[in-house]
Biopython code that builds the backbone (N, CA, C, O; Angstrom):
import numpy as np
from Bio.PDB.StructureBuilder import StructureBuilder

atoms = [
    (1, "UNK", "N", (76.540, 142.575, 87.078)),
    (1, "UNK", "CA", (76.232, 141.169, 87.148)),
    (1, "UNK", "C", (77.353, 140.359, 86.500)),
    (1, "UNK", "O", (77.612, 139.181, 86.749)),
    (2, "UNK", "N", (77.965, 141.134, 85.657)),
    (2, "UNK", "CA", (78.731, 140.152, 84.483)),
    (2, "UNK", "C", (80.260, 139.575, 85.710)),
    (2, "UNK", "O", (80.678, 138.431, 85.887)),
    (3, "UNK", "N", (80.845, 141.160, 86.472)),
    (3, "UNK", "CA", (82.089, 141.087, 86.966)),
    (3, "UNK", "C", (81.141, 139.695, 88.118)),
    (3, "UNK", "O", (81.511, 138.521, 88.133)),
    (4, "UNK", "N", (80.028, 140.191, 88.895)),
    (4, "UNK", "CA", (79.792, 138.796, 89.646)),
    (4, "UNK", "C", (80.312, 137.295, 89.280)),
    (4, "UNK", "O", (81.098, 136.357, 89.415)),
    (5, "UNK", "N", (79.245, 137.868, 88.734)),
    (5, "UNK", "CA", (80.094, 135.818, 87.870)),
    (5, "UNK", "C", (81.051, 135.506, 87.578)),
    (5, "UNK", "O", (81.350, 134.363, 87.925)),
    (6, "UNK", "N", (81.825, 136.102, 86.985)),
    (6, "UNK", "CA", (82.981, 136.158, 86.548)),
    (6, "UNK", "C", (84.399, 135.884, 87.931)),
    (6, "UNK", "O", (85.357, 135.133, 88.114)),
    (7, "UNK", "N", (83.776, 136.929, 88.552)),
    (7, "UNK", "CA", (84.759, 136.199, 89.844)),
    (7, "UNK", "C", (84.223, 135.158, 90.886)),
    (7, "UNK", "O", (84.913, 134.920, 91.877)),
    (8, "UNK", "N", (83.059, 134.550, 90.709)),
    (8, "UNK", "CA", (82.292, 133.694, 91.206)),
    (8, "UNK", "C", (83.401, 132.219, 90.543)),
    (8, "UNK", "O", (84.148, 131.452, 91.151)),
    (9, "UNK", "N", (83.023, 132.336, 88.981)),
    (9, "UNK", "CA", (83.893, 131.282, 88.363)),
    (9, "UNK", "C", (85.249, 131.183, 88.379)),
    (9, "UNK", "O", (85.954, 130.274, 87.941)),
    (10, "UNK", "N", (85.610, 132.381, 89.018)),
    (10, "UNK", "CA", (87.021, 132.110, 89.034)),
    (10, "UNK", "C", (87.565, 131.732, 90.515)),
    (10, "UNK", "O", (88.741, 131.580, 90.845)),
    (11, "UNK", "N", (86.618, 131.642, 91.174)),
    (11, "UNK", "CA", (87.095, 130.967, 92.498)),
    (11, "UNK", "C", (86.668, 129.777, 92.739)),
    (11, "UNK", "O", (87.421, 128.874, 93.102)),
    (12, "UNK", "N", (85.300, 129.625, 92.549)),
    (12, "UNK", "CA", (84.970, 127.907, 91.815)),
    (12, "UNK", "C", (86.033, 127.133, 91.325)),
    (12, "UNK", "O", (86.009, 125.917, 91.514)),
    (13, "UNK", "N", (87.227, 127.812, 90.553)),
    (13, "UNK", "CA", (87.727, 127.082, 89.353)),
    (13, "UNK", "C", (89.040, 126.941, 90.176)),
    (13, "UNK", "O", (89.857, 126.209, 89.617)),
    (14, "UNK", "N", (89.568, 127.619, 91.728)),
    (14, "UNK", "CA", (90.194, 126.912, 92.859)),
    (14, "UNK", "C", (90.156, 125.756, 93.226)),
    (14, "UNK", "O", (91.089, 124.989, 92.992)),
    (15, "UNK", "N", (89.566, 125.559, 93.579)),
    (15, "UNK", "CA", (88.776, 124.597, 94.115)),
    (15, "UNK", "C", (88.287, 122.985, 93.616)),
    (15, "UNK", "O", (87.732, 122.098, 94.265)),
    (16, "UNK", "N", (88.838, 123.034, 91.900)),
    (16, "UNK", "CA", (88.621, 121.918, 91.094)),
    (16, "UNK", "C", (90.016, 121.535, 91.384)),
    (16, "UNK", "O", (89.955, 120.327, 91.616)),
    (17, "UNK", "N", (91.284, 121.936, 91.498)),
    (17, "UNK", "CA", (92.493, 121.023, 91.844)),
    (17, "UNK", "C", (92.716, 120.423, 93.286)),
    (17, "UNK", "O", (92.290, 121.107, 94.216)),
    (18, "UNK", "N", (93.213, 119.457, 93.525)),
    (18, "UNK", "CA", (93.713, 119.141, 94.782)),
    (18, "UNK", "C", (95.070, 120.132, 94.871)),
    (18, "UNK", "O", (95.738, 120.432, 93.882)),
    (19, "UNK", "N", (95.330, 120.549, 96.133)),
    (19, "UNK", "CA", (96.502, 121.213, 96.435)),
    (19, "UNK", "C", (97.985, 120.299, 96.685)),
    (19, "UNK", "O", (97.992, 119.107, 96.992)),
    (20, "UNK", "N", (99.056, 121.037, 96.504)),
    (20, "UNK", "CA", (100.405, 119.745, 96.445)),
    (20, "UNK", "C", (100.222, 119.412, 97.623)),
    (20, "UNK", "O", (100.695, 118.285, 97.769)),
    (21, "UNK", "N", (99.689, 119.872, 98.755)),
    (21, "UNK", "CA", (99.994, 119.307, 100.175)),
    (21, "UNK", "C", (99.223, 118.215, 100.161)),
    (21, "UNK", "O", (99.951, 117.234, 100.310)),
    (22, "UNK", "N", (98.120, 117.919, 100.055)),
    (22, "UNK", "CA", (97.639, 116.887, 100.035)),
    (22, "UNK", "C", (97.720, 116.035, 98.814)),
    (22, "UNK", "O", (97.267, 114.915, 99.053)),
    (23, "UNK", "N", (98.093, 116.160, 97.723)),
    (23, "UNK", "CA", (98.743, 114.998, 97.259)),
    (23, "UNK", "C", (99.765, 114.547, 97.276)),
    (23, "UNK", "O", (100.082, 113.621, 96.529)),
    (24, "UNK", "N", (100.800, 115.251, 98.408)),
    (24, "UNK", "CA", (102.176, 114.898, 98.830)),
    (24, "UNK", "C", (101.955, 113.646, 99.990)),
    (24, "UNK", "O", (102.697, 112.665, 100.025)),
    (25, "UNK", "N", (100.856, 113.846, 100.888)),
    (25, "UNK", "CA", (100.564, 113.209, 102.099)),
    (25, "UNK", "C", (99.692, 111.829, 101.311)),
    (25, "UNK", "O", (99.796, 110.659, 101.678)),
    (26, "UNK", "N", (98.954, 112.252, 100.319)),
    (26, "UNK", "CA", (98.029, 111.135, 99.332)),
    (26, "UNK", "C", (98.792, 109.961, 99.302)),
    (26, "UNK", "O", (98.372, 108.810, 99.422)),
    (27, "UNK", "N", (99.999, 110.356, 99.125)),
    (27, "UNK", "CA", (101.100, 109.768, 98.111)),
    (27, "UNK", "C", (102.407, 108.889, 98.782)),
    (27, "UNK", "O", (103.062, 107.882, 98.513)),
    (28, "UNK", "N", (102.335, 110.139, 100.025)),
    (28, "UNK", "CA", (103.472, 109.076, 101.143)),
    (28, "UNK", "C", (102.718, 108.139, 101.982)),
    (28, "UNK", "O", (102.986, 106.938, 101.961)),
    (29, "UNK", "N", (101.890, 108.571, 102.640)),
    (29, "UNK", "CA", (101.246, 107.667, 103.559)),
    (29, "UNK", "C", (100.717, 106.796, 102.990)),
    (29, "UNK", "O", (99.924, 107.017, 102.075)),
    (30, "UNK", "N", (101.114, 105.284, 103.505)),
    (30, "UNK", "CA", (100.460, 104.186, 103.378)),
    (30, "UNK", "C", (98.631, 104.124, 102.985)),
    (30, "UNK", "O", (97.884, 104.894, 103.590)),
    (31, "UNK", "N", (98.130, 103.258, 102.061)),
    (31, "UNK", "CA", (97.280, 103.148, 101.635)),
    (31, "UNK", "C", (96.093, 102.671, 102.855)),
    (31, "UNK", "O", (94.930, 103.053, 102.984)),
    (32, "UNK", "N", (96.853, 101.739, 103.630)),
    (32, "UNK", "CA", (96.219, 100.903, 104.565)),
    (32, "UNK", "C", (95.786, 102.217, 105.757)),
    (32, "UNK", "O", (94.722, 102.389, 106.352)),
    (33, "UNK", "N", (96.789, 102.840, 105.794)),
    (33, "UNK", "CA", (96.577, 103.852, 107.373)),
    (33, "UNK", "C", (95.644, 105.482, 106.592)),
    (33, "UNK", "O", (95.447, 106.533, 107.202)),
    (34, "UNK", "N", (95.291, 105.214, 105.326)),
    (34, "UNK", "CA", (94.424, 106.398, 104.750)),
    (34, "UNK", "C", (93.252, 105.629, 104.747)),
    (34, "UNK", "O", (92.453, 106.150, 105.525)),
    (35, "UNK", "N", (92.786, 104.614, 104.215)),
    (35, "UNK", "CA", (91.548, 104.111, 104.608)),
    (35, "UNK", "C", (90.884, 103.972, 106.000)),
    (35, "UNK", "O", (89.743, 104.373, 106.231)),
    (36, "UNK", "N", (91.886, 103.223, 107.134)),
    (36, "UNK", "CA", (91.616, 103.469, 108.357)),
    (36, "UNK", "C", (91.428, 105.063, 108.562)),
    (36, "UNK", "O", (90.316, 105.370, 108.992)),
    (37, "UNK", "N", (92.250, 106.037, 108.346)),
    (37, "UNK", "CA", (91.324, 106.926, 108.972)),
    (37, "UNK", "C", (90.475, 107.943, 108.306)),
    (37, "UNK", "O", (90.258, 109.118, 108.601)),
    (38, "UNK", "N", (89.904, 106.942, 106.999)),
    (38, "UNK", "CA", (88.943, 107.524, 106.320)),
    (38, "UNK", "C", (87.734, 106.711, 106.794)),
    (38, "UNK", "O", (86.625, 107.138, 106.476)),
    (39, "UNK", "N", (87.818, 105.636, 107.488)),
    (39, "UNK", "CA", (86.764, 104.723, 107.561)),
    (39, "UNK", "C", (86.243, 105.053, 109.155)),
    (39, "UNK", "O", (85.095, 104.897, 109.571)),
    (40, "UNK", "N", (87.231, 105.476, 109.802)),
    (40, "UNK", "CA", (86.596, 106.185, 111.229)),
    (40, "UNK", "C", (86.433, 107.358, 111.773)),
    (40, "UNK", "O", (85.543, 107.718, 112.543)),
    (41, "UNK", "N", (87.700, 108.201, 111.170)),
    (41, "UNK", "CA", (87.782, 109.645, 111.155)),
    (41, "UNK", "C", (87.403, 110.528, 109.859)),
    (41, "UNK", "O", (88.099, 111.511, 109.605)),
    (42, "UNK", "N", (86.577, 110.273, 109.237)),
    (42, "UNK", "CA", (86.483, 110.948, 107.996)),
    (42, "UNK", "C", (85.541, 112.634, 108.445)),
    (42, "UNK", "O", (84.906, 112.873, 109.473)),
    (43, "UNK", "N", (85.746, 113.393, 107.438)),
    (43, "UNK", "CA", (85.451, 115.034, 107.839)),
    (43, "UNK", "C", (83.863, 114.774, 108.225)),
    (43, "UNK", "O", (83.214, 113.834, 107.765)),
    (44, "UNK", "N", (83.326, 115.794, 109.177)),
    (44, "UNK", "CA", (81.812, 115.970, 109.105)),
    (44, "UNK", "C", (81.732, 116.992, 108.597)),
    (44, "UNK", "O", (82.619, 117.846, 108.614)),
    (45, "UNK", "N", (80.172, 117.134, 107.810)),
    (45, "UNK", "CA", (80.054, 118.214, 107.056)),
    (45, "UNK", "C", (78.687, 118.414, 107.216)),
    (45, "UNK", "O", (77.843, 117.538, 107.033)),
    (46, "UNK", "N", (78.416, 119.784, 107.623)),
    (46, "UNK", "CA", (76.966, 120.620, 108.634)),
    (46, "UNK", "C", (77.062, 121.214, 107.562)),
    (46, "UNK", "O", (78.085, 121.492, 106.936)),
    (47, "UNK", "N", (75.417, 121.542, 107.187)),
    (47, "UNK", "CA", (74.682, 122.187, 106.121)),
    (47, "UNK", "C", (74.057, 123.138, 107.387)),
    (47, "UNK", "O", (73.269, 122.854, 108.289)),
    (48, "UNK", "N", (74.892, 124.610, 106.980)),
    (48, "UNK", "CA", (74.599, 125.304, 107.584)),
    (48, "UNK", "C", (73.381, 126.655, 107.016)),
    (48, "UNK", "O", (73.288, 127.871, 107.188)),
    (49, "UNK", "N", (72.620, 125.615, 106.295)),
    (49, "UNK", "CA", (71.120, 126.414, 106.012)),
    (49, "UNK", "C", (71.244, 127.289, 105.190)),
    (49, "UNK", "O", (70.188, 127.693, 104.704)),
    (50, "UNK", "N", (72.600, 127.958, 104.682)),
    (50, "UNK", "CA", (72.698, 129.482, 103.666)),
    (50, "UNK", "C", (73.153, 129.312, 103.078)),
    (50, "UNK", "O", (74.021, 130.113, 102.732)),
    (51, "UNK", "N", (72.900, 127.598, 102.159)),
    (51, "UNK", "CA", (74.295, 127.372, 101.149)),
    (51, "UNK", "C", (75.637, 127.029, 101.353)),
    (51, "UNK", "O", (76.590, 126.800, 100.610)),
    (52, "UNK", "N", (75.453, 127.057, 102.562)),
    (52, "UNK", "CA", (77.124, 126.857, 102.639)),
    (52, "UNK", "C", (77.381, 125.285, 103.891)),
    (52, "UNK", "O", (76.707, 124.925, 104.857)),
    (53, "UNK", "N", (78.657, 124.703, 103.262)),
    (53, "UNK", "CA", (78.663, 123.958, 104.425)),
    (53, "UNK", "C", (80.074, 124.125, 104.819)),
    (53, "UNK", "O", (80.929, 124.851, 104.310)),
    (54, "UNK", "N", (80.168, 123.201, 105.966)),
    (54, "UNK", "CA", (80.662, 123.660, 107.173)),
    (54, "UNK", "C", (81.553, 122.275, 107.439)),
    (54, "UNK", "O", (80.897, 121.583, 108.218)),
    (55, "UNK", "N", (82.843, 121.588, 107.072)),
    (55, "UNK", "CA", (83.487, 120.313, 107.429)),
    (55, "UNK", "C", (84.639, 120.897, 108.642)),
    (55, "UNK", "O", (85.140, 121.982, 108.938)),
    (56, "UNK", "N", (84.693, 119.863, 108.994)),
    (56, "UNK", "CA", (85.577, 119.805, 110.646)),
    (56, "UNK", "C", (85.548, 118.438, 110.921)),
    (56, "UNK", "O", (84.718, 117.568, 110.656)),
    (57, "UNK", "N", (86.543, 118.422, 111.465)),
    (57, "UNK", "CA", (87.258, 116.968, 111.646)),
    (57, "UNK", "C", (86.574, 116.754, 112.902)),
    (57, "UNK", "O", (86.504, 117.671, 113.720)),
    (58, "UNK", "N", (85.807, 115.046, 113.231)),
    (58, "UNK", "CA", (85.483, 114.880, 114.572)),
    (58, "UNK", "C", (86.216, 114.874, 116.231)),
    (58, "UNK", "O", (87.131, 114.077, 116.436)),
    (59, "UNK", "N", (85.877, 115.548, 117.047)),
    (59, "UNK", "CA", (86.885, 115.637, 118.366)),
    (59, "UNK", "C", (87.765, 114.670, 118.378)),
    (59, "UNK", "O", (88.943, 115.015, 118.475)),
    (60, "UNK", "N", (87.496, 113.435, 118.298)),
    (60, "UNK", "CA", (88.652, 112.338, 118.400)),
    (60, "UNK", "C", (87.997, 111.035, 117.413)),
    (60, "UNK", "O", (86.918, 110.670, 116.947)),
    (61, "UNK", "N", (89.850, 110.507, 117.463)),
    (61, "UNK", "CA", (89.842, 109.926, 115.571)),
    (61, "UNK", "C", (90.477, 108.676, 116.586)),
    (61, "UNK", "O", (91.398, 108.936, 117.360)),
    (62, "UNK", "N", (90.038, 107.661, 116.520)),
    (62, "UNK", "CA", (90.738, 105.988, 116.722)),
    (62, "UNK", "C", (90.399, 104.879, 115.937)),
    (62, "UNK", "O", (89.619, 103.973, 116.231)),
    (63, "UNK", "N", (91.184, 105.062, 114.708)),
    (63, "UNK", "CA", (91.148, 104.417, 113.499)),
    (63, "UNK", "C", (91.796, 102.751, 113.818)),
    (63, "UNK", "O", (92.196, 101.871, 113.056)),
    (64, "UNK", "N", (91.704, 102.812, 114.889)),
    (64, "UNK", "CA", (92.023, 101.026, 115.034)),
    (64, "UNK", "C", (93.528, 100.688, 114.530)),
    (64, "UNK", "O", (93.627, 99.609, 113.945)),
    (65, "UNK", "N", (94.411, 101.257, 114.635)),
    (65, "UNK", "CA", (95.680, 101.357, 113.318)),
    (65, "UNK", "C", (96.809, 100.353, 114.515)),
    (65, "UNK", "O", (97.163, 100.784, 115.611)),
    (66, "UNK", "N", (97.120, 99.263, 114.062)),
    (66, "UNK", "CA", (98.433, 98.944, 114.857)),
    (66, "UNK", "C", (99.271, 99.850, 115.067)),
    (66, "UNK", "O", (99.889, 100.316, 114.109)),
    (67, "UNK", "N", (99.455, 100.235, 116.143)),
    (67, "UNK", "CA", (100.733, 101.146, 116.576)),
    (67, "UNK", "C", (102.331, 101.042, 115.718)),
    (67, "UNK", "O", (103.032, 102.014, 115.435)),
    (68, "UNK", "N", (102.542, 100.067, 115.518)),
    (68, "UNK", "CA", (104.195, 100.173, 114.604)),
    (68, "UNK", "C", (103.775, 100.784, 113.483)),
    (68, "UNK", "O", (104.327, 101.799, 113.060)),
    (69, "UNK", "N", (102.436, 100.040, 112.718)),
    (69, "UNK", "CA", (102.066, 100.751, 111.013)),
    (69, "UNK", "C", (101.664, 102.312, 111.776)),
    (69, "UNK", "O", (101.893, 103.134, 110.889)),
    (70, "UNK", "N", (101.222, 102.980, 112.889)),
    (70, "UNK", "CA", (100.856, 104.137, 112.644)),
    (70, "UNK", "C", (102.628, 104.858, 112.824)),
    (70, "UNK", "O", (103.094, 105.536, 111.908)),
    (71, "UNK", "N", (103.161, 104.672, 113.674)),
    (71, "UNK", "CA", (104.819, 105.119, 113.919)),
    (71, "UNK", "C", (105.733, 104.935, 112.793)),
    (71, "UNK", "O", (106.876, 105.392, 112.802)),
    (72, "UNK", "N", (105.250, 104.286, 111.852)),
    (72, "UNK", "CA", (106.434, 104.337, 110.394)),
    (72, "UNK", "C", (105.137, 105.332, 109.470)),
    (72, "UNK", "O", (105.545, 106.224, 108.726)),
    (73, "UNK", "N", (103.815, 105.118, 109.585)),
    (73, "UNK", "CA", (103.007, 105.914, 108.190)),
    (73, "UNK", "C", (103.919, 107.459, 109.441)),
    (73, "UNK", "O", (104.507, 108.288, 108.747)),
    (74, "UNK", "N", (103.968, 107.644, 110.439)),
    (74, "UNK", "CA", (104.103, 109.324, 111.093)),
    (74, "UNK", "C", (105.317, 109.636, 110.841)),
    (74, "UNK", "O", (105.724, 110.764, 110.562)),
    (75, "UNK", "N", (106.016, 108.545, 110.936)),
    (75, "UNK", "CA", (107.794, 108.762, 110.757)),
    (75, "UNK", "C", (107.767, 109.499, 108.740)),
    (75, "UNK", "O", (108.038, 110.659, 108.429)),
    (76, "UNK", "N", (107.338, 108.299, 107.706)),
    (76, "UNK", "CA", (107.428, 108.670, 106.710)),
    (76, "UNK", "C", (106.857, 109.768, 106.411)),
    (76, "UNK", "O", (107.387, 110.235, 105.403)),
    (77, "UNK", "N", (105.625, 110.720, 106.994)),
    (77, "UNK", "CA", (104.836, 111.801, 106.626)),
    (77, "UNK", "C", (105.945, 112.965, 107.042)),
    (77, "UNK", "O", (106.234, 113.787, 106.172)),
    (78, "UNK", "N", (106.322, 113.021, 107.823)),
    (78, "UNK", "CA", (107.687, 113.828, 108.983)),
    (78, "UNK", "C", (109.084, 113.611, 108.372)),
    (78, "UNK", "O", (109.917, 114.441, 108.736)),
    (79, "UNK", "N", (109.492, 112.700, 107.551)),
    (79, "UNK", "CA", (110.663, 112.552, 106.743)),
    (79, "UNK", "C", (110.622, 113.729, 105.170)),
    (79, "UNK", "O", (111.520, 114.264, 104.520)),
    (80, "UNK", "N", (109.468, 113.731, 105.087)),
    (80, "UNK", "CA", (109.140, 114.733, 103.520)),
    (80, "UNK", "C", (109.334, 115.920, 103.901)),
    (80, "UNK", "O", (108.667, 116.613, 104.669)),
    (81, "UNK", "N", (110.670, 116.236, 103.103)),
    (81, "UNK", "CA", (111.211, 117.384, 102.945)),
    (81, "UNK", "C", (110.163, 118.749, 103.162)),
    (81, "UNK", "O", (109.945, 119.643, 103.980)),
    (82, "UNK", "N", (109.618, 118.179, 101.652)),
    (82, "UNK", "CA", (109.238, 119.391, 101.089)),
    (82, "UNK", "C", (107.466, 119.433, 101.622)),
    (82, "UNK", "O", (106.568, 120.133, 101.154)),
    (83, "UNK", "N", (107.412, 118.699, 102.438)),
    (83, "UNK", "CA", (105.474, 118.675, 102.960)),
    (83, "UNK", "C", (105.741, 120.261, 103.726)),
    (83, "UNK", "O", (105.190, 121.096, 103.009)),
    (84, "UNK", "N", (106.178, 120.704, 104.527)),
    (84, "UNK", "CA", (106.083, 121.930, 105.368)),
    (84, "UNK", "C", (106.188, 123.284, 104.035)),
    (84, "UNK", "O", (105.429, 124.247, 103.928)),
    (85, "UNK", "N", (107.034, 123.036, 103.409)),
    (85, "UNK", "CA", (106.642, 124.144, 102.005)),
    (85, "UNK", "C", (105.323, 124.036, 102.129)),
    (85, "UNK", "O", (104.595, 124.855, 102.690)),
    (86, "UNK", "N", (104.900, 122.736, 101.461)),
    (86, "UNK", "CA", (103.350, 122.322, 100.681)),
    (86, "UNK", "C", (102.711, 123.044, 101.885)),
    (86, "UNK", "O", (102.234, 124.159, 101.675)),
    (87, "UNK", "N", (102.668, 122.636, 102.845)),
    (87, "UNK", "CA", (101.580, 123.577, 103.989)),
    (87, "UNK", "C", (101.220, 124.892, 104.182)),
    (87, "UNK", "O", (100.231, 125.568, 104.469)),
    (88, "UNK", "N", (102.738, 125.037, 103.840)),
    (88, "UNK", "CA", (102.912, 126.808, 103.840)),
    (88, "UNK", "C", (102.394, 127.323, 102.545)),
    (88, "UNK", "O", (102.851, 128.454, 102.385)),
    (89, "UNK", "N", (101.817, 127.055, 101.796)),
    (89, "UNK", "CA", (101.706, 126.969, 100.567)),
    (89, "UNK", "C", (99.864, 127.108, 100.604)),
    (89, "UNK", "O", (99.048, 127.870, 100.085)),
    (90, "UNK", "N", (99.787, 125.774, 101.630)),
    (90, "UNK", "CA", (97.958, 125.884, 101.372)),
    (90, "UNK", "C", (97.565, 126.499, 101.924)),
    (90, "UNK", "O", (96.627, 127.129, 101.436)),
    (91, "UNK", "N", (98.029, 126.841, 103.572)),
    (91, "UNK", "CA", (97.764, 127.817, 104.345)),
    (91, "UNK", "C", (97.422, 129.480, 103.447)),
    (91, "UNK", "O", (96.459, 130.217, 103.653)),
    (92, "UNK", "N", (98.627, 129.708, 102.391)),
    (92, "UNK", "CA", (98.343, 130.918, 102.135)),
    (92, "UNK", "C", (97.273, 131.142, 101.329)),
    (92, "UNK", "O", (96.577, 132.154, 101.404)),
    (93, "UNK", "N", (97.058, 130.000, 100.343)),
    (93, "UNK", "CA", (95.901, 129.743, 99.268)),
    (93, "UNK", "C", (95.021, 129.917, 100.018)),
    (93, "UNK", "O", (94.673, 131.097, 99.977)),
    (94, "UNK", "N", (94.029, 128.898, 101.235)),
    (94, "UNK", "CA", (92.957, 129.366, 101.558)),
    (94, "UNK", "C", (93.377, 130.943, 102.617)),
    (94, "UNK", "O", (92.950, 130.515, 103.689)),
    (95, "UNK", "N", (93.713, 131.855, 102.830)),
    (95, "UNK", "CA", (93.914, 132.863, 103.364)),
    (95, "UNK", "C", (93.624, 133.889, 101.854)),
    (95, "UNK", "O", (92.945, 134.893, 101.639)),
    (96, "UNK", "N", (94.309, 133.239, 101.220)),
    (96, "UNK", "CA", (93.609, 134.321, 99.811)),
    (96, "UNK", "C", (92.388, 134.216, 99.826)),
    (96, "UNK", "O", (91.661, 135.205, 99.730)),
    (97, "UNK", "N", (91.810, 132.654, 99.986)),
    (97, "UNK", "CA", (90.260, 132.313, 99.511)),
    (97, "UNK", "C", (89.133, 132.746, 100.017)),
    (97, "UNK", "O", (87.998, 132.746, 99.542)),
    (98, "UNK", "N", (89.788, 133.338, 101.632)),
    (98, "UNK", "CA", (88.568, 133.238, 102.344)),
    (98, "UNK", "C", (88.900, 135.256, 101.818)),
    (98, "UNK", "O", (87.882, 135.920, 101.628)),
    (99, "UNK", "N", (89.820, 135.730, 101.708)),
    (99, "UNK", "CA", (89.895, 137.484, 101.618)),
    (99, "UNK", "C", (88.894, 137.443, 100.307)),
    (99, "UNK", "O", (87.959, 138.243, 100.251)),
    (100, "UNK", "N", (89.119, 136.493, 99.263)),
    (100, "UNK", "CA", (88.502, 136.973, 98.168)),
    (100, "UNK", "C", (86.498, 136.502, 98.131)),
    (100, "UNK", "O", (85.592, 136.960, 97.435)),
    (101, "UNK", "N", (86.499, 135.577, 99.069)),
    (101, "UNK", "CA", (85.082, 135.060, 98.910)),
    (101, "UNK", "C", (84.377, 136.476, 99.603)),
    (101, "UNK", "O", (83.410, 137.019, 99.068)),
    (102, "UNK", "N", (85.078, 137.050, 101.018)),
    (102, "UNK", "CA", (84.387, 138.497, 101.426)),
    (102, "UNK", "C", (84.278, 139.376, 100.279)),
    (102, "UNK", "O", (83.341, 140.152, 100.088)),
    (103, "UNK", "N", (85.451, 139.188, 99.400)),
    (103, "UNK", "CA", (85.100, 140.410, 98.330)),
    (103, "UNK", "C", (83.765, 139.836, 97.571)),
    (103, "UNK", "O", (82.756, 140.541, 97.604)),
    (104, "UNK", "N", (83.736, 138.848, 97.034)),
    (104, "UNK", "CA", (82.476, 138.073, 96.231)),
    (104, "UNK", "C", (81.142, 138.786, 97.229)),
    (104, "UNK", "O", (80.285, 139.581, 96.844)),
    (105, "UNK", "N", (81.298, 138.263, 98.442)),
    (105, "UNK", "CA", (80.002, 138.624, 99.627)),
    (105, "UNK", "C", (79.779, 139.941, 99.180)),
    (105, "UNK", "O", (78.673, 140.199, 98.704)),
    (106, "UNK", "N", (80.539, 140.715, 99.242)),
    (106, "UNK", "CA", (80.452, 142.243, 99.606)),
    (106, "UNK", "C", (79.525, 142.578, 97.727)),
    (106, "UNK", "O", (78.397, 143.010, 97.490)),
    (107, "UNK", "N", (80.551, 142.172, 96.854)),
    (107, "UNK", "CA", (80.309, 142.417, 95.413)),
    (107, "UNK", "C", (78.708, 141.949, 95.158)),
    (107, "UNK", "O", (78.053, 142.455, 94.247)),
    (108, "UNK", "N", (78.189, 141.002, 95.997)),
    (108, "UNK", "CA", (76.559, 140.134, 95.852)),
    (108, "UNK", "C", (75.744, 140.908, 96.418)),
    (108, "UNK", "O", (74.651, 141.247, 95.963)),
    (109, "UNK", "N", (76.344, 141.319, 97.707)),
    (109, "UNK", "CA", (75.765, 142.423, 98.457)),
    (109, "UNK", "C", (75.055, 143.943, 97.834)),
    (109, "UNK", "O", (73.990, 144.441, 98.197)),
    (110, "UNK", "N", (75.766, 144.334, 97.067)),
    (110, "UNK", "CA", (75.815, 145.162, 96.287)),
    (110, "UNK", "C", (75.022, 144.858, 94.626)),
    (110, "UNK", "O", (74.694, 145.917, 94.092)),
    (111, "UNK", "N", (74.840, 144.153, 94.164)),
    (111, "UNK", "CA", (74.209, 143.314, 92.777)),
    (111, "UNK", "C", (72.828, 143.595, 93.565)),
    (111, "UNK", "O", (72.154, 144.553, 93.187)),
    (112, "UNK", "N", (72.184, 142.464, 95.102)),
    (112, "UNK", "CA", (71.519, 142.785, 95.166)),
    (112, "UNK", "C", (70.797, 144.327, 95.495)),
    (112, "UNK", "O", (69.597, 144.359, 95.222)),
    (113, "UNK", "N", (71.293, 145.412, 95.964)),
    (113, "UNK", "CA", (71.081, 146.337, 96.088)),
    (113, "UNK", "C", (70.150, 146.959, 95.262)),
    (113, "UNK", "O", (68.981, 147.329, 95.163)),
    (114, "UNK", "N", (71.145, 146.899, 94.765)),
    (114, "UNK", "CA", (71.226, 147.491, 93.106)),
    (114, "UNK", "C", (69.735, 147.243, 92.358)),
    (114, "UNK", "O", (68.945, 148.038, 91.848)),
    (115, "UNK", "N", (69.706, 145.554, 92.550)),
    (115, "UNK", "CA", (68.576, 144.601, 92.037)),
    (115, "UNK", "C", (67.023, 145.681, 92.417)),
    (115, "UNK", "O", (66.339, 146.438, 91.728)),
    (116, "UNK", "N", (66.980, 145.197, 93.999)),
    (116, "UNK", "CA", (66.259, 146.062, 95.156)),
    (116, "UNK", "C", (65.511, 147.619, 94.577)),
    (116, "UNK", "O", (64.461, 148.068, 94.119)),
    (117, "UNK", "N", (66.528, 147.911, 94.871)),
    (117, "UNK", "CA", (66.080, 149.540, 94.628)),
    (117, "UNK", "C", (65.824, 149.944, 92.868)),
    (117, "UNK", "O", (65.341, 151.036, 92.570)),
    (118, "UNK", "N", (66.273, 148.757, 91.627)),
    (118, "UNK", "CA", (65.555, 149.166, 90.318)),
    (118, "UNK", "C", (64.421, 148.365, 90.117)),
    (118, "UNK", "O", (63.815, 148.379, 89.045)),
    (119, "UNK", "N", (64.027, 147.533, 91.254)),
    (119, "UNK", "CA", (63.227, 147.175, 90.952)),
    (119, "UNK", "C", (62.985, 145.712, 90.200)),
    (119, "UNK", "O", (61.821, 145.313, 90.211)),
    (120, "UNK", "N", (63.660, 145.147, 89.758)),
    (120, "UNK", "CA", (64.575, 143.611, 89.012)),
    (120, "UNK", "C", (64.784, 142.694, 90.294)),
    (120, "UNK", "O", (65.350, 141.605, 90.189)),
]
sb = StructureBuilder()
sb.init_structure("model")
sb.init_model(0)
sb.init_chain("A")
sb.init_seg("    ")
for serial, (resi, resn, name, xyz) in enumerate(atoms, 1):
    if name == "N":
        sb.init_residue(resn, " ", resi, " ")
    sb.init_atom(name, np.array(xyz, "f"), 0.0, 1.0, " ", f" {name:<3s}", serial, name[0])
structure = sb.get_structure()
């Protein structure tokens, strides 16, 4: 039970920072063209009944954005050097996250077993 938790909190404790990629994009893109497409395109998020939820971006996003302000916020996001690092970067983080949450599954899997068959 103890190792459970223990790596329970330590993947929880992922998950409390924002990653550099998105505070690189936070940070370049215009204030005006992040509200617009927080105010029309913002994530949906399905409560998929087992604790867990489920965000995905809606099929299509038309944040109302004047075309020149959206072609300089795309130009300036595409000028940052170092954003394609940052991606490559988060990409690998959640690829760890999701290998280690199966290990958590598998490790719960097993707690309960355990639980099950002593009887607890």
């Amino acid at each position: 039970m103890s190792n459970y938790y223990w790596r329970m909190d330590g993947l929880v404790s992922l998950d409390t920072v924002s990653p550099p990629y998105r505070e690189r994009v936070r940070t370049i893109m215009p204030y005006e063209v992040q509200q617009a497409i927080r105010a029309e395109c913002d994530e949906i998020i399905t409560d998929l009944g087992n604790g867990l939820m489920f965000p995905r971006l809606p099929a299509r996003c038309s944040p109302g954005l004047d075309p020149a302000a959206a072609a300089a916020a795309a130009e300036q996001v595409r000028a940052e050097p170092a954003l394609a690092k940052d991606l490559t970067r988060m990409i690998v983080a959640l690829d760890t996250r999701i290998l280690n949450f199966g290990r958590l599954e598998t490790n719960a899997r097993e707690v309960r077993e355990f639980m099950e068959q002593s009887g607890g």
